[in-house]
C-alpha positions as CSV (number, residue, x, y, z in Angstrom):
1,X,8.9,-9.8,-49.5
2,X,11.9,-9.9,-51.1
3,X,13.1,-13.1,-53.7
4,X,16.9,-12.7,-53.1
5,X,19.2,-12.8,-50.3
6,X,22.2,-10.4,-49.9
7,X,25.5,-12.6,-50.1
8,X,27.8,-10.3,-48.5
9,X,31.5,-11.2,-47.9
10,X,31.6,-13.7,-45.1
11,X,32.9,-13.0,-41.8
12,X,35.3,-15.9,-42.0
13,X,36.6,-14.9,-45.1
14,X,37.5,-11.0,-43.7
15,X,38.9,-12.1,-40.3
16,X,41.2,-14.2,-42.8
17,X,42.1,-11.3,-44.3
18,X,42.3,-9.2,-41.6
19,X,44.4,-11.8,-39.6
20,X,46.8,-13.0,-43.0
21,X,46.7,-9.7,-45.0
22,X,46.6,-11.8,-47.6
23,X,44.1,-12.6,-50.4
24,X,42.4,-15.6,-50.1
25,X,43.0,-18.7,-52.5
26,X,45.9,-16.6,-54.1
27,X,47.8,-15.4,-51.2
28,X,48.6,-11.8,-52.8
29,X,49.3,-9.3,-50.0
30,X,47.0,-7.4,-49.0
31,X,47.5,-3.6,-49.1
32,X,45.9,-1.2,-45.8
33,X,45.3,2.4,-46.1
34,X,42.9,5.3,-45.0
35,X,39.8,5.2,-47.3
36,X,40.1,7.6,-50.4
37,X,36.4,6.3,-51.9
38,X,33.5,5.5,-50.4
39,X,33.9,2.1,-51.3
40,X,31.9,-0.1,-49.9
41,X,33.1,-2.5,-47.2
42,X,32.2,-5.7,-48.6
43,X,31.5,-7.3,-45.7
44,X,29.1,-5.0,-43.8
45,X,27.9,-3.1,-47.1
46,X,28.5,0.3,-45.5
47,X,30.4,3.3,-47.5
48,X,33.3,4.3,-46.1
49,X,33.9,7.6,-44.0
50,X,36.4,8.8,-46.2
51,X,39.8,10.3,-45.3
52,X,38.3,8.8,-41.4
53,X,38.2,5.1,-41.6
54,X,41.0,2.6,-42.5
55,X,40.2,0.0,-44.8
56,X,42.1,-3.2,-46.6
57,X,42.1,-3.6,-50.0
58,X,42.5,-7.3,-51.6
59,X,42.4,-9.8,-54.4
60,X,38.7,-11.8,-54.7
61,X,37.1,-13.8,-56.9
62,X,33.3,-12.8,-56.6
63,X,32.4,-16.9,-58.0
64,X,34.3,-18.4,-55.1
65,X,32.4,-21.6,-54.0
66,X,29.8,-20.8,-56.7
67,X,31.4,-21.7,-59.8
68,X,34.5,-23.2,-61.1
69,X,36.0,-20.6,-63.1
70,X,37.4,-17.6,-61.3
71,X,37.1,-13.9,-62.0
72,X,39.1,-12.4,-60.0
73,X,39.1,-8.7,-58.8
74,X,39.9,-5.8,-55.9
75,X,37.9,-5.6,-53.6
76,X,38.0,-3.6,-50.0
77,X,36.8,-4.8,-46.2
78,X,37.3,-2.7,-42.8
79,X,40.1,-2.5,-41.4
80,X,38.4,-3.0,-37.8
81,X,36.0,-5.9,-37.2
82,X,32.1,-5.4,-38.5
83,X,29.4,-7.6,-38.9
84,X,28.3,-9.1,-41.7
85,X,25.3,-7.2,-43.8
86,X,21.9,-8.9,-43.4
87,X,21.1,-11.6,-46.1
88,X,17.3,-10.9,-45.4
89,X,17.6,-6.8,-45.4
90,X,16.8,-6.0,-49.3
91,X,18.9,-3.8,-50.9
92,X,21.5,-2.2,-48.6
93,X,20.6,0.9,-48.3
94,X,24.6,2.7,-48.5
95,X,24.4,1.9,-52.0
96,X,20.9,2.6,-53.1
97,X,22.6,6.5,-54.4
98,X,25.7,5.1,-56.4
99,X,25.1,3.4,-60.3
100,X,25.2,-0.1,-60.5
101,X,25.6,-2.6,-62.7
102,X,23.3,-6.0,-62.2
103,X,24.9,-9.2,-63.9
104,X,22.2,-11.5,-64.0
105,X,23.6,-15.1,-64.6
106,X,21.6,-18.9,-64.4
107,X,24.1,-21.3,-62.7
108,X,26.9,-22.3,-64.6
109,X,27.9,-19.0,-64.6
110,X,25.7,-18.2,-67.8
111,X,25.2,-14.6,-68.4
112,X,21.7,-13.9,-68.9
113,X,21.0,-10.1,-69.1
114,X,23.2,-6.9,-67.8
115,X,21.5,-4.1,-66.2
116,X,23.1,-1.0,-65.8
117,X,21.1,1.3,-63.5
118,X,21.8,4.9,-62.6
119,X,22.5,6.4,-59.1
120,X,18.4,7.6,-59.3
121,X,16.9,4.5,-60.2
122,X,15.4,1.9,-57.9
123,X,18.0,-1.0,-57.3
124,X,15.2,-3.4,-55.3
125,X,12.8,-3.0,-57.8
126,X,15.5,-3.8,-60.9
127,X,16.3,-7.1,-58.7
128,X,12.5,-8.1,-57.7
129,X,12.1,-8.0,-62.0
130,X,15.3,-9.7,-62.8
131,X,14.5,-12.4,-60.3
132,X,11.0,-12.8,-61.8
133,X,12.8,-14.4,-64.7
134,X,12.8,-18.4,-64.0
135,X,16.7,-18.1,-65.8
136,X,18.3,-15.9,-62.8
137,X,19.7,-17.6,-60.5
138,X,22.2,-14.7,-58.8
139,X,22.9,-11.5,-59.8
140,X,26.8,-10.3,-59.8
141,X,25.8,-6.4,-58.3
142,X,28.8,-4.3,-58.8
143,X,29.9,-0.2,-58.8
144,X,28.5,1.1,-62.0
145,X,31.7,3.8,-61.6
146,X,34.5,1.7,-60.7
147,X,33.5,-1.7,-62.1
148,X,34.3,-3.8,-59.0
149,X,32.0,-6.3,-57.2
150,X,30.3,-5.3,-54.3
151,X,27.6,-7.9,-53.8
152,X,25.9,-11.4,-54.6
153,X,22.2,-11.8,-54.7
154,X,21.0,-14.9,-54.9
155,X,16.9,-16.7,-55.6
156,X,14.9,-17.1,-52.2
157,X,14.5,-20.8,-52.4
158,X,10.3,-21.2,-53.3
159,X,8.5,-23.5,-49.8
160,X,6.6,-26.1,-51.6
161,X,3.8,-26.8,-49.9
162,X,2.3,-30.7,-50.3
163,X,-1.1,-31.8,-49.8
């Protein structure tokens, strides 16, 4: 079993979009067109059908309700309504062929260790191992190739078991 959870973008936070076409928290606009990369939708994890599918691109800070200083960056959704990925489905499995780069970071927003992996290598394994580390508290996942965030994954919370 895994010891993260997938944070995808939250479904409240894309209707907003969707609804607004603005960026949340900074009200930028938010800019629609028909998918030119494969992305991936942030909320639902899935690539984009590109040159098929529609999607919004938008200002987000990846630390939002996590920690208090902002990073800010581009980010794309669906333009259509989709569900929100799976926090207990592992590694989503759209991006398992694209590089990535794993931010590991203890709270406080404390960068820890970077892992940059290539489009071959195992992406569930590198988290399992980076989670193994009692300092990881999430790991910032983001495109290897473009730079930009694509995912959270956070420490399954140990049960503690009392006699």
């Amino acid at each position: 079993m895994a010891q993260y959870r997938v944070v995808s973008l939250s479904k409240e936070v894309a209707d907003q979009v969707r609804k607004t076409h603005k960026a949340p928290d900074y009200g930028h606009p938010a800019f629609t067109e028909v998918a030119g990369g494969y992305g991936p939708c942030r909320e639902c994890l899935r690539t984009f059908q590109v040159g098929q599918e529609n999607r919004i691109l938008f200002t987000y800070d990846p630390f939002r309700g996590v920690e208090k200083v902002p990073l800010p960056g581009p980010i794309f959704i669906h333009e259509q309504p989709c569900e929100p990925y799976p926090e207990k489905a592992g590694y989503p499995r759209d991006l398992e062929t694209h590089a990535a780069v794993f931010n590991a970071f203890a709270n406080g927003q404390k960068l820890v260790e970077r892992v940059v992996l290539s489009a071959e290598a195992d992406k569930a394994s590198a988290l399992d191992e980076l989670f193994h580390r009692p300092d990881v508290d999430y790991v910032e996942v983001r495109d290897a190739e473009a730079g930009c965030f694509d995912f959270r994954a956070e420490r399954v919370a140990e049960k503690v078991f009392k006699c």
